[in-house]
Phi, psi and omega in degrees: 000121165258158188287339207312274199348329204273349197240329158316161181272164193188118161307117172228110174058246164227054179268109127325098137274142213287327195220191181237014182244130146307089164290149189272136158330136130229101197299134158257320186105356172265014205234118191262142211061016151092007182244098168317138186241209196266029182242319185288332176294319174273304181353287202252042126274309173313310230259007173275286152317347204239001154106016165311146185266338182213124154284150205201102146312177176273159170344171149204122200291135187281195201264062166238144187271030147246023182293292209254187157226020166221149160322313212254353138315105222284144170264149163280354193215165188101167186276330184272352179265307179304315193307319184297307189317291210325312213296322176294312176304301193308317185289335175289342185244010151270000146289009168081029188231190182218127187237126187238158130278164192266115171265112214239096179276133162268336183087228183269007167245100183226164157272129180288018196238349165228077193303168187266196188271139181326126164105318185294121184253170176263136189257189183179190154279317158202070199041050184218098173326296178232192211290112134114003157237111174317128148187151194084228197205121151340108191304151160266158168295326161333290182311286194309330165296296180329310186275340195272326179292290160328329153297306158318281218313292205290324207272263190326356159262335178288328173291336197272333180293333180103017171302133182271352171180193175215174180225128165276115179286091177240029167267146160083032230336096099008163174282340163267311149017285203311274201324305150005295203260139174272334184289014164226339194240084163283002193307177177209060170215172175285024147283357210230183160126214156301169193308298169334287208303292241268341200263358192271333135301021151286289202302343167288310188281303188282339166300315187301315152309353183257275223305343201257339190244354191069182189304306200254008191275124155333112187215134210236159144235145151240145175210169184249173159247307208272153216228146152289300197301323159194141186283339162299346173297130181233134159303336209201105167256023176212149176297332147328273164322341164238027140288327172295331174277276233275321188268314170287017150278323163313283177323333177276359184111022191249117177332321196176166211215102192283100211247137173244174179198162186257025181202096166346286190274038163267143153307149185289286159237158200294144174099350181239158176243009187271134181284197173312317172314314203281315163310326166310299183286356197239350177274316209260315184085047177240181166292185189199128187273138146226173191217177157109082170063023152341145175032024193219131193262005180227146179273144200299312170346280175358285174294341166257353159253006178246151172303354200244350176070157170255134148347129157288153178219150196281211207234326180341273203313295202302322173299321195283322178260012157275343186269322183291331173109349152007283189213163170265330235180141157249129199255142157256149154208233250306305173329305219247031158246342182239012179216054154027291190230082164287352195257331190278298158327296194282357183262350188270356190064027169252037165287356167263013168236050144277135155288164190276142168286142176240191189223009136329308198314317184303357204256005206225165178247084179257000000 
């Protein structure tokens, strides 16, 4: 089997990447008071040496005070957090690499054991973690102005610190999510509705991010069908629907589409063998990222909850639907937390010497 596809180069708006591997976001958790230090600068300087073609951060909370639910989830704003991002662009890119950040509301999916700041509610579409269960608080149009303004804000800093592009985190529901999914946006404005209608805070946050970064600055969205509140959720159960989701996403300017699953090779709908990337990219004709347990034989849950770790796994399916035009970009995140330089091993044909993902791994920024 050869590896090649995975080692072309590849265009975006007008970024050239060396390659076709993707670090994923993975909220980690290190940066304490919400401020990266020269510890978070290597992390994703390694995984830069080790020949990734594009970084993808863990969130990073945008300038809202109901943006996170941990301390230690590095923030976008402020002088002492931006300074830490400078540090991480500068070292990734005395490493020869391209780096965006992931920008992140969670919305009303938090740890209750890290409550938000006095007067601050978790906010939502219309207060409901999940389908017929109350938490938080119902956005007012106040509110929803608001977080679209924080999010420009967040963008133009990602441009000015020297972010080679950036990604929306509208995955996992998540808060843009939350709007997305009907089973949560119960609203009765043109925020709600049909699938289209549901899309319109997204499409409010990427014209503000387009007016604050301009025409040619990269802007990634990523999204899901499956929920942390349940994995079984689809936004879009026909390939219609979810041409419904997506082109007034297009239209609002977004460059490419990180679509996530927690397993590459599930089909999407049934009669097809393309996963979500591959419907992405064959609805919108835009690029398309996919992710979800590369080389790995268990979906990430999994693995964090069991004492036995996932498996290496070969390459075969995944090179064959990146070489057919499938998807663009293959995203790794547990692989490239126990293999650095994963991309340097598979071009080198040392995929039998990757380590196994542990869920131990988590505890350390190695």
């Amino acid at each position: 089997m050869t590896t090649d596809p995975l080692f072309q180069p590849f265009t975006l708006q007008n970024l050239t990447l060396k390659n076709r591997i993707v670090m994923a976001p993975m909220t980690r958790g290190k940066s304490p008071g919400g401020v990266p230090g020269a510890d978070v600068a290597a992390y994703y300087r390694r995984r830069a040496e080790g020949g990734v073609g594009l970084i993808v951060t863990e969130g990073t909370s945008i300038p809202h005070p109901a943006a996170v639910f941990y301390p230690d989830v590095p923030r976008f704003y402020g002088e002492d957090a931006l300074a830490g991002w400078k540090r991480v662009v500068e070292e990734v890119h005395a490493a020869g690499g391209v780096i965006f950040p992931q920008l992140w509301h969670v919305g009303v999916i938090r740890d209750p054991a890290h409550p938000l700041p006095a007067g601050v509610e978790p906010i939502s579409p219309s207060g409901l973690r999940v389908p017929g269960e109350p938490s938080g608080v119902a956005m007012t149009q106040g509110d929803i102005d608001a977080v679209i303004l924080a999010y420009g804000e967040a963008a133009a800093s990602a441009k000015r610190l020297g972010f080679d592009g950036l990604e929306i985190h509208a995955a996992h529901g998540y808060l843009i999510d939350q709007f997305f999914w009907d089973g949560t946006n119960q609203r009765t404005d043109r925020y709600a509705g049909s699938i289209a209608s549901r899309t319109t805070f997204a499409v409010e946050v990427l014209r503000e991010v387009r007016r604050a970064v301009g025409a040619e600055y990269p802007v990634v969205l990523r999204f899901s069908q499956w929920k942390l509140q349940d994995y079984s959720a689809k936004l879009a159960t026909t390939p219609q629907e979810l041409e419904q989701l997506l082109a007034p996403l297009v239209a609002a300017g977004v460059d490419a589409f990180h679509c996530s699953s927690r397993r590459f090779w599930d089909a999407e709908f049934a009669g097809s063998t393309l996963n979500l990337a591959g419907w992405t990219k064959k609805l919108t004709g835009l690029p398309t990222v996919t992710v979800g347990s590369v080389t790995l034989n268990e979906e990430f849950m999994t693995t964090f909850r069991s004492d036995e770790g996932a498996a290496v796994t070969g390459l075969s399916d995944l090179v064959e639907r990146l070489a057919r035009g499938e998807f663009d970009l293959v995203a790794l995140g547990r692989a490239l937390i126990m293999n650095p330089d994963w991309p340097k091993q598979v071009q080198a044909g040392k995929i039998g010497e990757l380590r196994p993902f542990h869920r131990d791994a988590l505890a350390t920024l190695a």
